[in-house]
C-alpha positions in Angstrom: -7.8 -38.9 88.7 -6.5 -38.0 85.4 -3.5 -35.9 84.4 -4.3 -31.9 84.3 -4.2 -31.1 80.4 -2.0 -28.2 81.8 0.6 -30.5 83.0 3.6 -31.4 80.7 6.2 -34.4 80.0 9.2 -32.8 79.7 11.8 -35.9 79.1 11.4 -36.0 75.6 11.8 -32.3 74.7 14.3 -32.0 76.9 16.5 -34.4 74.8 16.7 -32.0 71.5 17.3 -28.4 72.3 14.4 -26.3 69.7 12.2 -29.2 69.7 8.5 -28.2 70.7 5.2 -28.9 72.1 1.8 -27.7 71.5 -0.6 -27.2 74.7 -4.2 -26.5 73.6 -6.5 -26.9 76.2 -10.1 -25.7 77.9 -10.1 -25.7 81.5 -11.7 -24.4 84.3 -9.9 -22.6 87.1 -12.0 -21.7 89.9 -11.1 -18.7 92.2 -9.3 -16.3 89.7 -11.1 -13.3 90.5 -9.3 -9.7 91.7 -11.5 -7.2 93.9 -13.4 -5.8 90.9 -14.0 -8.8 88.1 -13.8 -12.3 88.0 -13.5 -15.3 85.0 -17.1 -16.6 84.7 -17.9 -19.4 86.9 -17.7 -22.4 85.1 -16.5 -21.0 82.0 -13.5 -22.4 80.4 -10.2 -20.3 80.1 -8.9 -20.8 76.6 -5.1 -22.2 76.2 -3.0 -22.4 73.4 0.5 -22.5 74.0 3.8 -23.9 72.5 6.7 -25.3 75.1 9.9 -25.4 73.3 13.4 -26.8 74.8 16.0 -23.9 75.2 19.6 -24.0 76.5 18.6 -23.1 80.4 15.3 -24.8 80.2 12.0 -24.3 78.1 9.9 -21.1 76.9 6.1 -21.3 77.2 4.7 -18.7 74.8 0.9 -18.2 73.4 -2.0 -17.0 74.6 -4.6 -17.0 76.9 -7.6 -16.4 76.7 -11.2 -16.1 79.3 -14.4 -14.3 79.5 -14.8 -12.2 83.0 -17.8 -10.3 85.0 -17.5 -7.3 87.1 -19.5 -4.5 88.1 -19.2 -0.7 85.9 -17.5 1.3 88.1 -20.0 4.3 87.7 -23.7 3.1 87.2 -23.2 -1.0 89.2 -24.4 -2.5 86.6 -22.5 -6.0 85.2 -20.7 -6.3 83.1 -18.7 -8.9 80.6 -15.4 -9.1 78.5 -12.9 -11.4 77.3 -9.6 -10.8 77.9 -7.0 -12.1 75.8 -3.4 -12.3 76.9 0.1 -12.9 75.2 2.4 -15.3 77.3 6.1 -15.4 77.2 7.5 -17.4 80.0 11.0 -18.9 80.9 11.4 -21.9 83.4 14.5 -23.2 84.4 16.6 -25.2 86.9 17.8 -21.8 89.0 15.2 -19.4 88.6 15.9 -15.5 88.6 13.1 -14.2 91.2 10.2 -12.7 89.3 11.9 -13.1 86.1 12.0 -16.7 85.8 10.0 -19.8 86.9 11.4 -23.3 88.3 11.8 -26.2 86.6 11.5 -29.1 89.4 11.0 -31.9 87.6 10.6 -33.6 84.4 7.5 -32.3 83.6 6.0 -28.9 83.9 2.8 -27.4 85.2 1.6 -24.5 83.4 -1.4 -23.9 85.8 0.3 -21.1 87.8 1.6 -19.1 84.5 -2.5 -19.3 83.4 -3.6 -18.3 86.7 -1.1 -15.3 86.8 -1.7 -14.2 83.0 -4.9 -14.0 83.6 -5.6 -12.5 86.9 -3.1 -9.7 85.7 -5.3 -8.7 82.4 -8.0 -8.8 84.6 -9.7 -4.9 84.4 -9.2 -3.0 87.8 -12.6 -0.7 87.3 -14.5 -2.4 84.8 -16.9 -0.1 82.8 -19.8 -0.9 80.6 -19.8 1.6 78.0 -17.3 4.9 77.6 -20.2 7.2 77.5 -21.8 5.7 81.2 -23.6 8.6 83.2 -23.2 6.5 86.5 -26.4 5.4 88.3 -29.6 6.3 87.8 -31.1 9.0 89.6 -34.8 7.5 90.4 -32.7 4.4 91.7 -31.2 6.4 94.8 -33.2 8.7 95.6 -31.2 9.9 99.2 -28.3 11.1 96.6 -30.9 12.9 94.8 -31.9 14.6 97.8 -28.5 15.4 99.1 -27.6 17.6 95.7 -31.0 19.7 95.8 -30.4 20.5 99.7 -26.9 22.2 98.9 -29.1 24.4 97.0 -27.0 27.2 95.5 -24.1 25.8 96.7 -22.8 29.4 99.0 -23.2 27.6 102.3 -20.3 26.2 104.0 -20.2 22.3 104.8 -20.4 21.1 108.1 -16.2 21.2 109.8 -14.8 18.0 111.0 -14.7 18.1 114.7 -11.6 16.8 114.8 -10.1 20.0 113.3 -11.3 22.2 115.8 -8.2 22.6 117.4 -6.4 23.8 114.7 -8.8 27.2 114.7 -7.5 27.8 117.5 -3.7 28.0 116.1 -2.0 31.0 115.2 0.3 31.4 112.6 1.8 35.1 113.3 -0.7 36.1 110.1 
């Protein structure tokens, strides 16, 4: 099986402290998907990065890039973006928890910093267009009913059961 473009020799740049390598690669990393969007199946996430030697380790910088589908928050409907993220990563030999990332051997995997990048620029509640109304009235017709039965909106809602008991409680009023 051959190498993942997204993995890195390391002995070489190791050797001269500012020397640095370009990572440009396509690749396609199934599974990155959050509750509310997900990178296109199939599609490629878009890497261009630069590894450079530093004193403690390397620094991966560059950006990321993907296109994602999700569904509108308000009317269901899907929707698609690209998202295009800035990386600026340090690994080295003793990491500083969730500042840093290790460096194991001599070569580097930058799989995980993708994954992460992207899954954080991910949107939370994608929506199609800033001027969306929400869904379609003649598409749910039972919430269409529900809003002409309140009528003009003087009678009281149904209480909770469960709250019974507390109409029972007095408060010295």
């Amino acid at each position: 099986m051959p190498a993942s473009p997204l993995v890195a020799p390391l002995t070489e740049l190791r050797r001269h402290l500012g020397a640095r390598r370009e990572v440009h690669a396509s690749v396609e990393l199934p599974g990155l998907a959050t509750s509310t969007a997900a990178v296109i199946e199939h599609e490629p996430v878009e890497v261009d990065l630069v590894i450079e030697s530093i004193p403690q380790g390397v620094s991966v910088s560059g950006t990321v890039g993907a296109r994602w589908v999700g569904q509108c928050r308000r009317c269901l409907e899907d929707v698609v973006g690209d998202v295009s993220v800035e990386v600026k990563e340090i690994f080295e030999r003793t990491p500083t928890e969730g500042e840093t990332w290790p460096l194991t051997s001599d070569e580097i995997d930058l799989e995980p910093v993708v994954r992460e990048a992207v899954l954080l620029a991910l949107p939370l509640a994608p929506l199609c267009d800033e001027g969306c109304l929400g869904p379609a009235p003649d598409r749910f017709p039972a919430l269409v009913e529900d809003d002409e039965d309140e009528g003009d909106g003087e009678a009281e809602p149904p209480r909770d059961p469960r709250w019974a008991a507390l109409d029972q409680l007095d408060l010295g009023e």
